[in-house]
VEXDREN-2710 file (C-alpha; in Angstrom, 1 decimal):
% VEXDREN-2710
k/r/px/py/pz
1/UNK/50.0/107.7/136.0
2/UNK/50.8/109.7/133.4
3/UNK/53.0/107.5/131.2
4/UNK/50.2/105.0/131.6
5/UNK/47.7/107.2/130.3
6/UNK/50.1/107.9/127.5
7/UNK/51.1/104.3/126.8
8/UNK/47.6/103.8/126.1
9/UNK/46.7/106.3/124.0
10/UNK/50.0/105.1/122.1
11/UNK/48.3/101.7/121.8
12/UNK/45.1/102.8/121.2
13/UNK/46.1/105.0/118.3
14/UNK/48.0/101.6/116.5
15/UNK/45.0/99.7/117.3
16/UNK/42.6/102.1/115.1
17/UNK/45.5/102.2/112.8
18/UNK/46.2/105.9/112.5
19/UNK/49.9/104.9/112.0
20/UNK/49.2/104.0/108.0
21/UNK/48.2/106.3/105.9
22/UNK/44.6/106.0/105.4
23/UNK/43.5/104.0/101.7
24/UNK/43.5/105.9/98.5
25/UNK/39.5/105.7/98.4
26/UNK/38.6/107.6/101.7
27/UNK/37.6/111.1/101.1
28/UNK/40.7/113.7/101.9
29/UNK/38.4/115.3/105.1
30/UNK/38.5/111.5/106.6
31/UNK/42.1/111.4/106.0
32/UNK/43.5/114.8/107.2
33/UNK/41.7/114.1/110.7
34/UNK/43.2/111.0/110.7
35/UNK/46.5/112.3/110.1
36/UNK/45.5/115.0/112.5
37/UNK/44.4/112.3/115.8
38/UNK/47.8/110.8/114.9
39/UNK/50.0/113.3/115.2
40/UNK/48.4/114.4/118.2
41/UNK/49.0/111.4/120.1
42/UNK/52.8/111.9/118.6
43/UNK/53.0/115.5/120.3
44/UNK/51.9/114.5/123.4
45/UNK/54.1/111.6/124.0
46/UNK/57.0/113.6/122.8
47/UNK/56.2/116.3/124.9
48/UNK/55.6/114.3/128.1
49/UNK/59.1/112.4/127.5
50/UNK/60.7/115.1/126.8
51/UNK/60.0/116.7/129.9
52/UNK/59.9/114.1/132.1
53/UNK/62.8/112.2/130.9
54/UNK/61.2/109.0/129.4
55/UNK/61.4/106.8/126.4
56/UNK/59.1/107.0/123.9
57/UNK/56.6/104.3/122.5
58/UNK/56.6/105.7/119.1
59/UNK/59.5/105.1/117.3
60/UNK/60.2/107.0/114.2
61/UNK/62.1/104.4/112.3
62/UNK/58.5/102.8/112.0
63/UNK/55.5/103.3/109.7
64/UNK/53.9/106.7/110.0
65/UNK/51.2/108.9/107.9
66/UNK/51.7/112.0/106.3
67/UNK/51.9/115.4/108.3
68/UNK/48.5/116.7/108.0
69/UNK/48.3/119.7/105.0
70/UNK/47.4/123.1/106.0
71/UNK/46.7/124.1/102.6
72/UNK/43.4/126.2/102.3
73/UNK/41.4/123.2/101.1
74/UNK/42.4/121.2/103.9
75/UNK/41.4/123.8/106.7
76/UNK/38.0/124.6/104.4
77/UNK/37.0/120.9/104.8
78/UNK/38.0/120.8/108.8
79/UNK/34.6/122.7/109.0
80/UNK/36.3/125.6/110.2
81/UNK/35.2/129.2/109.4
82/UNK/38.6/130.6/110.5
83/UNK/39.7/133.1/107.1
84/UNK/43.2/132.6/105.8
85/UNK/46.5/134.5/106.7
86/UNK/47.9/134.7/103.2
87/UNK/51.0/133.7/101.8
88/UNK/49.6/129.9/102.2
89/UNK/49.4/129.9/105.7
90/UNK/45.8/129.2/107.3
91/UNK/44.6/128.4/110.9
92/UNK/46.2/124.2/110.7
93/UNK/49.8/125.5/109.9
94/UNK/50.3/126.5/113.6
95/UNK/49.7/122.9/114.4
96/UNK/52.2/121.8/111.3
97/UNK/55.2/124.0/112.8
98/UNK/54.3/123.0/116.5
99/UNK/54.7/119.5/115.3
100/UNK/57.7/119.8/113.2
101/UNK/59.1/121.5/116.4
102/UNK/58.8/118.8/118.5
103/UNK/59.8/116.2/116.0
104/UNK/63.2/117.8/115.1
105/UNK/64.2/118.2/119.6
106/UNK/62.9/114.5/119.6
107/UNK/65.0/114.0/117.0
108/UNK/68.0/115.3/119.5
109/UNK/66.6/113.4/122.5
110/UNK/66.7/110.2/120.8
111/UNK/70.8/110.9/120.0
112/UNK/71.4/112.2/123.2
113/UNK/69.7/109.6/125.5
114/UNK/70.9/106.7/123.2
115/UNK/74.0/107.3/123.5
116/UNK/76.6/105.1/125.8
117/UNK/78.3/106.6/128.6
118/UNK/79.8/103.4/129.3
119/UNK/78.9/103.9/132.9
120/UNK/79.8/107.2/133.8
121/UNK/77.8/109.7/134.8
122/UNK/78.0/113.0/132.5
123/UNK/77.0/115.2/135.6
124/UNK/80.5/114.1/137.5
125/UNK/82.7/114.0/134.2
126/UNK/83.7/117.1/132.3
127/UNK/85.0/115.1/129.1
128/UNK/81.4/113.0/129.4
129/UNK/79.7/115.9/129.6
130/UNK/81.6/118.0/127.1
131/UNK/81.2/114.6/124.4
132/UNK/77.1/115.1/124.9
133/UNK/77.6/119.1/123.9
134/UNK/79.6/117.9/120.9
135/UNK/76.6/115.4/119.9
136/UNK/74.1/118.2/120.4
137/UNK/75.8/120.5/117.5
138/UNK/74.4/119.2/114.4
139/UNK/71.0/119.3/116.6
140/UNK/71.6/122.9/117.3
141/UNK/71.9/123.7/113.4
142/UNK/68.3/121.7/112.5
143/UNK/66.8/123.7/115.5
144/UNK/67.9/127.2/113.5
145/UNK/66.6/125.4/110.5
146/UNK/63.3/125.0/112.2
147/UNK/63.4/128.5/112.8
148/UNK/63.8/129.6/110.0
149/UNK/61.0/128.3/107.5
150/UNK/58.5/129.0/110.1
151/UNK/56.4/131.8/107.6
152/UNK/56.3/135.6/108.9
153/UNK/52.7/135.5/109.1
154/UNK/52.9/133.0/112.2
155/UNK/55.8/135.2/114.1
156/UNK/55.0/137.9/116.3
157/UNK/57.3/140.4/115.6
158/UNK/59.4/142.5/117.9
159/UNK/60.2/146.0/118.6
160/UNK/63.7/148.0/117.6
161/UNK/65.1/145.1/115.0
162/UNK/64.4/142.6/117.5
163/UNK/64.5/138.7/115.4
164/UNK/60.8/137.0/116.0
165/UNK/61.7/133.5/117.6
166/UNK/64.8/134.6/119.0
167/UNK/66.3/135.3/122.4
168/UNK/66.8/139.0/121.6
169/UNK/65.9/140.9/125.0
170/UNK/63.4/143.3/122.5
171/UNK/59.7/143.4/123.4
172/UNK/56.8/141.9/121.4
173/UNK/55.2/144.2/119.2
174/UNK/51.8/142.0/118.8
175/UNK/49.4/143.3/115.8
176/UNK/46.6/144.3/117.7
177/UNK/43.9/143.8/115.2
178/UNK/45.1/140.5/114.0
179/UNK/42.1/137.9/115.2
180/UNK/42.6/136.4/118.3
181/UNK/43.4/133.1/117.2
182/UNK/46.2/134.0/115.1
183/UNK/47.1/136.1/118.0
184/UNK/47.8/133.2/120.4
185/UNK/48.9/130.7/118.0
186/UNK/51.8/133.5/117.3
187/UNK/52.8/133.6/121.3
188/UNK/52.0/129.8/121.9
189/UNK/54.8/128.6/118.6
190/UNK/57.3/131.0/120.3
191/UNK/56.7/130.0/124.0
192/UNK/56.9/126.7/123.1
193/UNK/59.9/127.1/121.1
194/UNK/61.7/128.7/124.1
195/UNK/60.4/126.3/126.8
196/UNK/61.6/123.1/124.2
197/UNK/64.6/124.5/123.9
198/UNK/65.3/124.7/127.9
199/UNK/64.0/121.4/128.1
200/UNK/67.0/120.6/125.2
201/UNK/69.4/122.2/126.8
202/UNK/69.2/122.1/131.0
203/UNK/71.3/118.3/131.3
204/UNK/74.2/120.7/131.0
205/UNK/73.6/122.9/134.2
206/UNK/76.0/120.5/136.3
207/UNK/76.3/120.9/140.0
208/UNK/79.6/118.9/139.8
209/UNK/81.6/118.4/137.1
210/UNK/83.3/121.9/136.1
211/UNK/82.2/122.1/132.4
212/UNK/84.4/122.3/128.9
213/UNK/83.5/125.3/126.8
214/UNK/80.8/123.8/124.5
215/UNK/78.7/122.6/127.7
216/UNK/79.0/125.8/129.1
217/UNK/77.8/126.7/125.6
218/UNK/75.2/124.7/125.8
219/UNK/73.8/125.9/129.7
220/UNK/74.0/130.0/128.4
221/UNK/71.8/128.8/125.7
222/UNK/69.1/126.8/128.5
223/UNK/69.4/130.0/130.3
224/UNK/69.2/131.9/127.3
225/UNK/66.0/130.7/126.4
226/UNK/64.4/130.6/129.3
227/UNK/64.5/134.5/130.1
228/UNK/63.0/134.7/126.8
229/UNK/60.2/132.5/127.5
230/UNK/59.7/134.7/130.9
231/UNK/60.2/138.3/129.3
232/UNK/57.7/137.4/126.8
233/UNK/54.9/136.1/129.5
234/UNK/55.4/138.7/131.9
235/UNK/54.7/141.3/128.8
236/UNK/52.0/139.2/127.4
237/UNK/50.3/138.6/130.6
238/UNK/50.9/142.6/131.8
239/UNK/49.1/143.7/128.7
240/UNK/46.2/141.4/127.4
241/UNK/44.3/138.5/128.4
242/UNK/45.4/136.4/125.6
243/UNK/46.6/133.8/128.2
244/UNK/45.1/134.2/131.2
245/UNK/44.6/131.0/132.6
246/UNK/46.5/129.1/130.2
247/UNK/47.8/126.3/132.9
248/UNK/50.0/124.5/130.2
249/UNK/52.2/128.5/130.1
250/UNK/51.9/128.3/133.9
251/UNK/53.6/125.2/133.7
252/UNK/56.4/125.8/131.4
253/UNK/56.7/129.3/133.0
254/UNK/57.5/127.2/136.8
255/UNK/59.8/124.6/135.0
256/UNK/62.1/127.7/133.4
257/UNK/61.6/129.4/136.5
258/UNK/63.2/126.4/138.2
259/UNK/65.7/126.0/135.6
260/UNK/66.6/129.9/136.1
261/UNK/67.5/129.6/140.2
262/UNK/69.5/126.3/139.5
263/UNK/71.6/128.1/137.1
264/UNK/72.6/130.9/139.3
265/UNK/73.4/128.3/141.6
266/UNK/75.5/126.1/139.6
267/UNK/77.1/129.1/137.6
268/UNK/77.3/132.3/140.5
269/UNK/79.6/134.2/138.2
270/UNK/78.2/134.0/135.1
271/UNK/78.6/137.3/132.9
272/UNK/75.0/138.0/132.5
273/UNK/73.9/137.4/136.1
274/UNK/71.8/140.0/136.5
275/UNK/70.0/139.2/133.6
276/UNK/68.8/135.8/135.3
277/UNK/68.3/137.6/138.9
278/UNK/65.9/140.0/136.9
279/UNK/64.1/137.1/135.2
280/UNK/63.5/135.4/137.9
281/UNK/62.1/138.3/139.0
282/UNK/59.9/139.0/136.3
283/UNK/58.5/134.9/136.6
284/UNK/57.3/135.5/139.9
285/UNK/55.3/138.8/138.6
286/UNK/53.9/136.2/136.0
287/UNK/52.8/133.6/138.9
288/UNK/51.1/136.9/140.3
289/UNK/49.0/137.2/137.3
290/UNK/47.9/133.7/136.6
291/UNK/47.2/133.6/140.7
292/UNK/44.0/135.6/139.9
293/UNK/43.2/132.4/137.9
294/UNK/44.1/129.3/139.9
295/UNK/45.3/129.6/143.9
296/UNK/48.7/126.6/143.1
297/UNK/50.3/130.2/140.7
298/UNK/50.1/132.2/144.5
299/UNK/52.3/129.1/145.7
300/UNK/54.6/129.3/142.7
301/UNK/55.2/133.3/143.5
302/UNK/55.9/132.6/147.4
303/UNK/58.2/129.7/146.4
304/UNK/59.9/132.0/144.0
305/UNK/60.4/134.7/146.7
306/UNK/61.9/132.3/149.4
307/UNK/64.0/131.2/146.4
308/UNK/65.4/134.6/145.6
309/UNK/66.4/135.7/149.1
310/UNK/68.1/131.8/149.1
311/UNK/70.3/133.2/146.0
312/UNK/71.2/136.2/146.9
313/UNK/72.5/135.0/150.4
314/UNK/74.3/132.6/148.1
315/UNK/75.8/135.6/146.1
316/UNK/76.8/137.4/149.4
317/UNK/78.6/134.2/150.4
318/UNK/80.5/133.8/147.4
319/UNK/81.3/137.0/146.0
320/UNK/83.0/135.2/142.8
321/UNK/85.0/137.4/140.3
322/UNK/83.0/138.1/136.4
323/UNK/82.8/134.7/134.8
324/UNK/85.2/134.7/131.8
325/UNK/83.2/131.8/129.2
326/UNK/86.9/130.5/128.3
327/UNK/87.0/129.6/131.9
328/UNK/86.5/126.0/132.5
329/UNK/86.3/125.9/136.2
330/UNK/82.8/127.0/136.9
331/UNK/81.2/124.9/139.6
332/UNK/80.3/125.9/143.2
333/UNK/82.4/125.0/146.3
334/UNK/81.6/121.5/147.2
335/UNK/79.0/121.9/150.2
336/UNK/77.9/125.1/149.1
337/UNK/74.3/124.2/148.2
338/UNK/72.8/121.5/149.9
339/UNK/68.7/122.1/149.8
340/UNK/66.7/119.8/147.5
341/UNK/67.2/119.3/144.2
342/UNK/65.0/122.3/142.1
343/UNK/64.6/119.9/139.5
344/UNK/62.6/117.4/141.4
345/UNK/60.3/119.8/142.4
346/UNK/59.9/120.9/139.2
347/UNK/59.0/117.4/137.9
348/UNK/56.8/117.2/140.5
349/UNK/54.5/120.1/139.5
350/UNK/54.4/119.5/136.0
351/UNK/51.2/117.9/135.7
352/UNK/48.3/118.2/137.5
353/UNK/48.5/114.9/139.6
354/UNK/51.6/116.5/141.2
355/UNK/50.2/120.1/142.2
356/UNK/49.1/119.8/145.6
357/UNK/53.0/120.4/146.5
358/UNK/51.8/123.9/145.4
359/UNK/48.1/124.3/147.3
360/UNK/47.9/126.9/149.4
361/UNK/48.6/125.6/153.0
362/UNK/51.4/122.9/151.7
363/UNK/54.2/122.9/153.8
364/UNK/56.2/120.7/151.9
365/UNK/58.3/123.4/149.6
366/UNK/56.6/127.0/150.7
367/UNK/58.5/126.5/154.4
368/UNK/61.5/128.7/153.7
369/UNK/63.6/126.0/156.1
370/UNK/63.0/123.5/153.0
371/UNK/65.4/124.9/151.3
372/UNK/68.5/124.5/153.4
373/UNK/70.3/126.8/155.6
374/UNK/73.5/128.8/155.3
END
């Protein structure tokens, strides 16, 4: 339902024609919300596919308009009263970074998905899997490059030397009397960088194929990211209201969540275990907070719960030695695992259509026996 919804707002964009820059003669207002519809149609099919796994209808190779300017003229004429940061940065260059974020991991998508495997299945071959990790490289570099041209006044800066859009385990030192607005656009860029990033990054927690050293690479940094994303909701949401009730957090914070529990699974040993164990911990505080909001977060928590005592009987059962990273063997005993796959589920919740898995009084995934026994 969802790609259809998209497809047509794909076609409906190319039928105003939004794609091509809009004729010298139209006043610049009329143009930058031109520009503006467009690449908001862009976002959202980029972030749908990238979540979900799909192809895109947009293909860059074709005609496009200009990224929308965020200069102080342009965010006078949006009508908008908001007063500007400084250093050339006003209320639209949140939406020019988010957008330059999601074009540069599209960018990575497209090389990744388009490549051949020639029939083989990455998840069951190491050298398959290790070949994707070595594609990803260059991807990783314009991902720090992202990062860094993102201006200081939209980073939240952290406590004790801690690097804003990083996954340093410092906490968030948010400026307290900085408006609102700028507040959230601040925690929303780095959210959504971490939760991107997982998104980039989880192919490579394999269940089967014991990994080469840049794959395992490549599932630290999913992991990585993805405690970030969860220390910095659980202190968000512990401390303000900022994002109370913010379903699209909810959602990334259940998808990382996910992505947190299969990579204790796939990788028992890893050197910073505990680390994961705590996050996981820590996401099913968040789900406590946004339940006070909407009842399918209470769901999330329960799930998570059943899911931790499933992990750590998995950890008793195993008892493997510290992971060295040079190691390449890494996967489980086959057999060890065999409840449903966490990833399905989590596609399953993403969107709204899909979140009466998580009502209260669904059986389907909140009955601890749905989860395998040992």
């Amino acid at each position: 339902m969802v790609d259809a919804a998209v497809a047509q707002a794909v076609r409906t964009a190319y039928v105003l024609g939004l794609h091509m820059d809009a004729p010298p003669d139209m006043p610049r207002r009329d143009v930058e919300r031109r520009r503006r519809l467009w690449w908001a149609v862009y976002l959202m099919e980029t972030k749908i596919g990238t979540k979900l796994g799909r192809p895109f209808s947009l293909r860059d190779s074709h005609v496009m308009p200009e990224m929308p300017a965020d200069d102080f003229e342009a965010a006078m004429l949006s009508g908008s009263r908001f007063a500007p940061i400084g250093d050339g940065v006003t209320w639209l260059s949140f939406n020019r970074h988010h957008v330059g974020l999601h074009a540069t991991v599209r960018r990575a998508y497209l090389a990744f998905y388009d490549r051949d495997t020639c029939g083989r299945d990455m998840w069951d071959d190491t050298e398959t899997l290790e070949s994707y990790a070595r594609l990803l490289q260059p991807h990783n570099k314009a991902l720090d490059d992202w990062v860094a041209q993102v201006p200081q006044a939209l980073t939240t800066r952290r406590i004790d030397g801690g690097t804003p859009l990083s996954v340093h385990p410092s906490r968030l030192d948010i400026e307290q009397f900085a408006p609102v607005w700028l507040q959230r656009q601040r925690l929303l860029l780095e959210i959504a960088y971490h939760n991107i990033s997982v998104l980039l990054y989880r192919p490579f927690i394999s269940f089967s194929a014991a990994p080469g050293l840049l794959a395992t690479e490549m599932a630290s940094r999913c992991a990585a990211h993805a405690i970030a994303l969860t220390r910095i909701a659980h202190q968000v949401l512990s401390t303000m209201t900022i994002l109370d009730g913010w379903h699209e957090v909810f959602h990334w914070q259940w998808g990382v969540s996910m992505t947190l529990v299969g990579f204790l699974i796939a990788y028992p040993s890893w050197e910073q275990r505990d680390a994961v164990r705590e996050a996981i911990d820590s996401a099913i505080g968040v789900f406590d907070k946004f339940s006070k909001r909407f009842a399918v977060a209470g769901s999330a928590a329960s799930i998570m719960r059943e899911l931790c005592v499933k992990v750590d009987l998995l950890k008793e059962r195993t008892q493997p030695p510290v992971l060295d990273l040079s190691m390449t063997d890494m996967g489980l005993a086959e057999g060890t695992w065999d409840g449903p796959n966490f990833f399905d589920v989590t596609f399953n919740v993403d969107f709204w259509g899909g979140l009466d898995t998580l009502w209260p009084g669904s059986q389907e995934y909140t009955d601890p026996s749905s989860f395998g026994q040992y």
